[in-house]
KOLZA-361602 format. One record per atom (N, C-alpha, C, O, CB): x negated, z negated, y negated. Coordinates in steps of 0.001 Angstrom, whole numbers, plus 500000, padded with zeros to 6 digits. Each point is the difference from the previous one (the first is absolute). Last residue first. Glycine has a CB too. Example, Ala and Ser with C-alpha at 12.3 -4.5 7.8 and 13.67 -1.06 7.14 Angstrom:
// residues 2
487150492920502250499180499940498810500770499270498910499491499831498892499325502314501736500894497925505092500890500000498810499100500000498800498964499335500019502928499419501154
// end
This chain:
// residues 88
479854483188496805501164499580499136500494500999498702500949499666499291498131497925501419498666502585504836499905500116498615501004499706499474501112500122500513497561501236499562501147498538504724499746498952499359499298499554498360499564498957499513500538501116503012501358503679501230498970499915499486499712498583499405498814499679499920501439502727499868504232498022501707498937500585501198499098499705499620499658498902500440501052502751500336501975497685495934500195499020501112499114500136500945499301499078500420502803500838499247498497503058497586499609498885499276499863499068501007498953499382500187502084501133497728501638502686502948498382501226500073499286498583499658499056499803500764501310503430497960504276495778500714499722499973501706498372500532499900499242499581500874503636501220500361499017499339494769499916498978500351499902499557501408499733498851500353501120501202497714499773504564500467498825499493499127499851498443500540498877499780500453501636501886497197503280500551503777499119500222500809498348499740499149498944499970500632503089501771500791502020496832496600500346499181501146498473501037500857499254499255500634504396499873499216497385502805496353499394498749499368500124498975501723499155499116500137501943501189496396500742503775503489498704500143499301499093498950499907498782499971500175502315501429498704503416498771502318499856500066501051498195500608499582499266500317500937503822499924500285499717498714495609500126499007500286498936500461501333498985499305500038503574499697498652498473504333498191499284499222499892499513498428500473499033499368499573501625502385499202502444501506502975498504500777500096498940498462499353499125499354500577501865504080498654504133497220502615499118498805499136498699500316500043499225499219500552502150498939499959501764504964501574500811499180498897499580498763499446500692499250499312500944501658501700496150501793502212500920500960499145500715499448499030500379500588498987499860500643502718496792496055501751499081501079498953500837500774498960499549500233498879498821500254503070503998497092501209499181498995499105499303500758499314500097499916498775499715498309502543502403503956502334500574499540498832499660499309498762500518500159498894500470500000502673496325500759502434500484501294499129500680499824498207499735500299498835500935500546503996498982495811500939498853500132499089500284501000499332500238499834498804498193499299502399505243500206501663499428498971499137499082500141498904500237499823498805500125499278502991500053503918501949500815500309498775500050498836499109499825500259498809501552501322502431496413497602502671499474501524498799500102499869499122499262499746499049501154501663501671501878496155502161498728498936499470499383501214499142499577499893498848499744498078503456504031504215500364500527498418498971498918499455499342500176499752498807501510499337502788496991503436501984500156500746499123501090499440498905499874500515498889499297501229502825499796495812502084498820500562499330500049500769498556499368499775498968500058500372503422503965498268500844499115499261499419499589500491498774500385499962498831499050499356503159501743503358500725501219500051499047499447498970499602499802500176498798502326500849501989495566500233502690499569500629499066501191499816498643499850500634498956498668500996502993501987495631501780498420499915499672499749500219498809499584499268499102499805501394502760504581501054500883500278498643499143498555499390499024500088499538498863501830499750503395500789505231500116498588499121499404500078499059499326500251499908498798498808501625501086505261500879501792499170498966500102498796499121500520499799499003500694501846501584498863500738503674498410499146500347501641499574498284500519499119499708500809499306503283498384504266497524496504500617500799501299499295499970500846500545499867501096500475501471498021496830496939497826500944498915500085500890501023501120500176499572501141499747498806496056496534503931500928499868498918500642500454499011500523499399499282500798499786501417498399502562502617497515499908500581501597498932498836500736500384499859501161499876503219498188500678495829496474501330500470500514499765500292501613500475499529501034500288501609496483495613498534499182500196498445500749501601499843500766500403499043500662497868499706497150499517505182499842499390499565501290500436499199500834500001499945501230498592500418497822503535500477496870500132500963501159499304499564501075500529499752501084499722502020497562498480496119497705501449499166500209500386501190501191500353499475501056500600499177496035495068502189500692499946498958501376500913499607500322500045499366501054498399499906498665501359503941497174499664500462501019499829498850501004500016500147501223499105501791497537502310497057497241500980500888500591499994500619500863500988500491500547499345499554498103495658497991498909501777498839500512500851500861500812500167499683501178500337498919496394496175503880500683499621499645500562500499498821501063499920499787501209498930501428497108502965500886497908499756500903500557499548499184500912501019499577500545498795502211498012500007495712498137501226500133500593499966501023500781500708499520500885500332499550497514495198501208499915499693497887500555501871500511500432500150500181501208497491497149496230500963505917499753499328500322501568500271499214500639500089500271501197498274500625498453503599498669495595500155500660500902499543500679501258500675500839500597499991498844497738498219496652499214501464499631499716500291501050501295500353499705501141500136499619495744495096500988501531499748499111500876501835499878500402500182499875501211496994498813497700501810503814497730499488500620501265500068499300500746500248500538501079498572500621498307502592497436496491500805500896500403499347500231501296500799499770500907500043501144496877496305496742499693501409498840501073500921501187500169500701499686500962499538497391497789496154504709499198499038499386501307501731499109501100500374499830501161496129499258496767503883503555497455499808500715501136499895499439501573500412500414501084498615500750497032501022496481497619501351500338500119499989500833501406500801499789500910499765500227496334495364498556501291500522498831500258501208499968500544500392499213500862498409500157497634498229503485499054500020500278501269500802499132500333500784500695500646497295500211499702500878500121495107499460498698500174499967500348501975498951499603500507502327498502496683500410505136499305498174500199500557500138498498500658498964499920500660499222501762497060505706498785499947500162501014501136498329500385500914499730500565501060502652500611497153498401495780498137501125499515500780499670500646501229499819499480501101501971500204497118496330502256498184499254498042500354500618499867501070499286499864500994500533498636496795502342504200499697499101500847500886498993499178500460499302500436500915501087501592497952503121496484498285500370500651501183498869500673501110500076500241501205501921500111497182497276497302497242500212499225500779500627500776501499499783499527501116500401498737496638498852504566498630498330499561500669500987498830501363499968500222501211497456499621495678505844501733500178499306501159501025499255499689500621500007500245501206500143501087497790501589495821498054500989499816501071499551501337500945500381500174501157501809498486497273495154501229497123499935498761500995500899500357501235499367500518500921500308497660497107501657505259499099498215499875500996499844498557500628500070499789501210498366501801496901505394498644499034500184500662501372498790500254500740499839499845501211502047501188497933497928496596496614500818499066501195500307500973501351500127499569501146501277498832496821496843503819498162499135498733500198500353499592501363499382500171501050500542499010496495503207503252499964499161500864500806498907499190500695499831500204501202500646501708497239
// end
């Protein structure tokens, strides 16, 4: 009985931490959002905008970087802020 409360508390730790929530949301608006530029970037290429098909590639790039390496793309804009200011 012992062992099932622990494996309870540890669950609900699990489920208060936000962590699970924060990369689901980001997984699913950040692809939503992919999906909206990959359309965009359809009919730009038909009307050939070439500029804006650029452009909106270089978006989706970044986009991407935030959705699937939050923490990388965290730590890469902390070290650019560092850079600027010249704090360590």
């Amino acid at each position: 009985m012992h062992d099932h409360l622990a494996s309870g508390a540890q669950q609900l730790a699990a489920l208060t931490d936000g962590t699970a929530f924060k990369n689901w949301a980001l997984l699913i608006c950040g692809n939503l959002f992919l999906a909206f530029l990959a359309v965009r970037m359809v009919g730009q290429f038909m009307k050939e905008e070439w500029g804006r098909l650029i452009t909106t590639i270089v978006a989706a790039v970044a986009v991407a970087g935030f959705i699937w390496f939050p923490d990388t793309a965290k730590t890469l804009l902390g070290d650019v802020w560092t850079k600027v200011t010249g704090n360590t």
